[in-house]
N, C-alpha and C positions, 0 to 999 in steps of 0.2 A: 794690201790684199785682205786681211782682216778686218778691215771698215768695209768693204767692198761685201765681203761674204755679209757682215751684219745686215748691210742695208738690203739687201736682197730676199733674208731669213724674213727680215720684220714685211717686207712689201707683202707676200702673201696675206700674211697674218692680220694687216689694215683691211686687205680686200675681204679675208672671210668676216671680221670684224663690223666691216661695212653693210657684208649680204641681208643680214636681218632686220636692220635698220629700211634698207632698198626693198624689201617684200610685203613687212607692216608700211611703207609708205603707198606701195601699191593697192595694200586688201585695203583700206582708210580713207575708203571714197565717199565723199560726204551720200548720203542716203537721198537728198534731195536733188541731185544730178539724174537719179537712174529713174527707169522707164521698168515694164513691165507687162509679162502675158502670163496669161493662165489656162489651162482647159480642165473644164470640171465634169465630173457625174454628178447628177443633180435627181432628187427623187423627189417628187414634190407630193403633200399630202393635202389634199384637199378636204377640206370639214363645214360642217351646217349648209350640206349643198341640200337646197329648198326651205321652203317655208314652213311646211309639216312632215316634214322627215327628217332634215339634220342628220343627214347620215354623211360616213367620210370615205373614201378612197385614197389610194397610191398611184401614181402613174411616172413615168422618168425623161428625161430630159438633158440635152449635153448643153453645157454652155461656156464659151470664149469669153475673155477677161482683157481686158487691155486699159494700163491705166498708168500713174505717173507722180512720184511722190513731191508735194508743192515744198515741204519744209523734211524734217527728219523725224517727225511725228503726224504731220498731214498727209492724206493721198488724197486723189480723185479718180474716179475709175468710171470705162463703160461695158458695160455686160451687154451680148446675145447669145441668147439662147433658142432651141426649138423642141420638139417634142418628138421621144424616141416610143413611146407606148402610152395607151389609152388608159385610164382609170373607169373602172364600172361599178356600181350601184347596183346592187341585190340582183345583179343581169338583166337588167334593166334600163340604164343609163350609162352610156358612155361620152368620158371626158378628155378632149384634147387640146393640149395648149400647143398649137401649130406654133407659133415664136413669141418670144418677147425680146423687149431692149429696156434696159435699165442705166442709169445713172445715181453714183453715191458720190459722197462726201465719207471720209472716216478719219477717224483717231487711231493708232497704231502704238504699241506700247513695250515695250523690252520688255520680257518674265528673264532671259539669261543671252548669254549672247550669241544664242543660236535657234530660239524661238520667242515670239511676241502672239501675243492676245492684240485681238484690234475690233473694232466695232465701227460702222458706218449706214447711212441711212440718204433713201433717195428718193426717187419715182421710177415708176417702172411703166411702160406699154405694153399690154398682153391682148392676141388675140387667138382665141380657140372656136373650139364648138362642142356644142352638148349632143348627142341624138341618140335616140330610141337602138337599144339592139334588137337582133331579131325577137329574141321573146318578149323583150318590152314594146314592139312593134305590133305583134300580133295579140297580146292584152289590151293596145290603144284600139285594137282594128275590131275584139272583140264585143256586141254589143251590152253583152250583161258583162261585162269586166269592166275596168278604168285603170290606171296608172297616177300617181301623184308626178312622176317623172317629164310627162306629156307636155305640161305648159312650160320645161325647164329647156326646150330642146331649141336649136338658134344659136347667136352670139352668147360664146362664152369666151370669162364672163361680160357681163352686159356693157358693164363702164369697166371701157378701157386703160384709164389710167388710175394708179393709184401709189400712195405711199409704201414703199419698203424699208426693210434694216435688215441688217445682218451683224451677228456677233459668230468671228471664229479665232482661230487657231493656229498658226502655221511653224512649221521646223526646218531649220537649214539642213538639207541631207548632202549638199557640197557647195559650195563657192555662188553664191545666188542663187542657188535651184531649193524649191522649197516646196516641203507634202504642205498642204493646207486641208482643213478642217472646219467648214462652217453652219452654221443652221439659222433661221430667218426667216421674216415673211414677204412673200411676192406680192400677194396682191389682197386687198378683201374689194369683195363685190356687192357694191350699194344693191345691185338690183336684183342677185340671185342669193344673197347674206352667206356667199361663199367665201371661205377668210381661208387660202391656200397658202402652206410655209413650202422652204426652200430647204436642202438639207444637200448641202455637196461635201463634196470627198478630191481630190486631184491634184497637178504639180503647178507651181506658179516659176518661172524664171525672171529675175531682174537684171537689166542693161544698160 
């Protein structure tokens, strides 16, 4: 009866013994298995828009994330985005980037074991438009006025593809779900010499 009662004291005591063993083997998923989304706020600042003004604006933009880590330091990911508000020039020019799609490549890097620094670098598709507001509408209409803004107005920007990067930030706030923090540039434009950065904020989940 006393073997009996031991063996039955200690069985509990192997299972609780076992539990933590069983739940680090569960969190201790290789990084390279999981998948990944995201949705961002994205504010994009636009600068050196023209040729004789270089002047800059803000305008915002939401953008989706879906990407997929190759090793436990590699990812590759593809962005779209679209455009939630215009950016304007001295009330004169307005700027909107209707969508883009992106593809990166990045490096990914442990700071502790609950958030990593990472940087990544791709090409991106951007298509907007430029045009006249009403008051810069009615200076082009004016004959003793003019607008430097006037020959900006059309495809924005002009060439559509161009190289991006991005360097950010992110924090585990529970079990794969992570705030991320990043800033980067979307696009520069050969033909308008507008060199527009990225600057998001939002949650990424891995699966």
């Amino acid at each position: 009866m006393s073997t009996l009662l031991r063996v039955s004291r200690s069985v509990p005591l192997s299972l609780l013994a076992a539990l933590p063993l069983t739940g680090q083997a569960q969190e201790d998923v290789p990084r390279e298995d999981l998948y990944y989304v995201g949705v961002l706020a994205t504010a994009l600042n636009h600068r050196s828009v023209g040729d004789d003004t270089s002047k800059a604006t803000w305008s915002n933009a939401g953008t989706l994330v879906f990407g997929g880590h190759i090793t436990d330091l590699f990812h590759a990911e593809l962005r779209a985005g679209g455009g939630l508000s215009d950016g304007t020039i001295e009330n004169q020019l307005a700027l909107n980037i209707e969508h883009f799609e992106s593809w990166y490549i990045g490096l990914h890097y442990p700071l502790t074991d609950y958030a990593n620094i990472y940087g990544q670098a791709g090409f991106s598709n951007i298509h907007g438009r430029a045009k006249l507001t009403a008051e810069g509408q009615a200076i082009a209409d004016d004959p003793d006025q003019s607008t430097p803004y006037e020959e900006l107005v059309g495809e924005y920007p002009e060439s559509a593809f161009s190289l991006s990067w991005i360097i950010g930030l992110d924090m585990e706030l529970f079990h794969n779900a992570y705030l991320v923090m990043e800033g980067g540039r979307l696009f520069k434009d050969t033909g308008t010499n507008a060199n527009t950065f990225q600057f998001s904020s939002g949650l990424r989940y891995e699966f």
